[in-house]
C-alpha positions in Angstrom: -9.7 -26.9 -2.0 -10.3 -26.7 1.7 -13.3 -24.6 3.2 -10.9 -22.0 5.0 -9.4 -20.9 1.2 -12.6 -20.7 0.0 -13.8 -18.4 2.4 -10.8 -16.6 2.1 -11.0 -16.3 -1.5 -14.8 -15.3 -1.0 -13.9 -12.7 1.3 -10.7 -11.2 -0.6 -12.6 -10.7 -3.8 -15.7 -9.3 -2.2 -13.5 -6.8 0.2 -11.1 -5.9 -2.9 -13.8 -5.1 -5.6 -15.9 -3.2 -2.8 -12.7 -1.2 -2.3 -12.0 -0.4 -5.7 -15.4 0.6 -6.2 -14.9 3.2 -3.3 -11.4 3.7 -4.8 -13.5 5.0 -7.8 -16.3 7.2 -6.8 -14.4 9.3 -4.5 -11.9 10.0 -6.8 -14.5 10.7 -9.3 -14.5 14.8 -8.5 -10.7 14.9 -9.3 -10.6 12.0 -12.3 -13.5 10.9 -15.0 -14.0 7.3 -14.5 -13.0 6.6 -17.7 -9.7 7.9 -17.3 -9.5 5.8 -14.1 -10.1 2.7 -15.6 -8.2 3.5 -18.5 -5.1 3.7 -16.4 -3.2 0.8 -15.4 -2.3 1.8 -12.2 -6.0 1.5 -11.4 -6.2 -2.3 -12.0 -2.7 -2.8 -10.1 -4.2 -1.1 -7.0 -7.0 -3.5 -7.5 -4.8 -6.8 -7.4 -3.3 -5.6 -4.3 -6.5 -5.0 -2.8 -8.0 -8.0 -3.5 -4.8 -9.6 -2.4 -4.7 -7.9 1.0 -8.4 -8.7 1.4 -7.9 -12.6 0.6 -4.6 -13.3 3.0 -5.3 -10.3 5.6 -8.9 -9.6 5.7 -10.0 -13.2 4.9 -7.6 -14.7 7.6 -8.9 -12.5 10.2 -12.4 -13.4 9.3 -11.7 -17.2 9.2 -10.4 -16.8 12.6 -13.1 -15.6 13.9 -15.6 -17.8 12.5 -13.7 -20.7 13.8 -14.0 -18.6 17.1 -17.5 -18.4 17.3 -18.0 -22.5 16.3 
């Protein structure tokens, strides 16, 4: 696997779990956590945000670490 994927893949699952975190606590006042995680609409927001974060996020970052080299 080349080093830009793994970056990418890096930065996707650190910027889609981060997200879903957020996702989490500030809909806490309206939703128990439990019930949020209970929910599978929870974990398909999830795969598209890790998704978003690997090809959109992680390509952006790439591009500008090859920027700055």
């Amino acid at each position: 696997m080349s080093e830009r994927w793994k970056f990418q893949l890096k930065m996707g699952f650190f910027w889609g779990m981060s997200m879903s975190v957020f996702q989490l606590i500030f809909e806490m006042n309206k939703t128990p956590i439990g019930e949020q995680l209970s929910d599978g609409w929870f974990y398909l927001a999830m795969l598209a945000q890790i998704l978003v974060g690997t090809f959109v996020i992680g390509y952006f970052s790439w591009s500008e670490k090859i920027k700055k080299q």
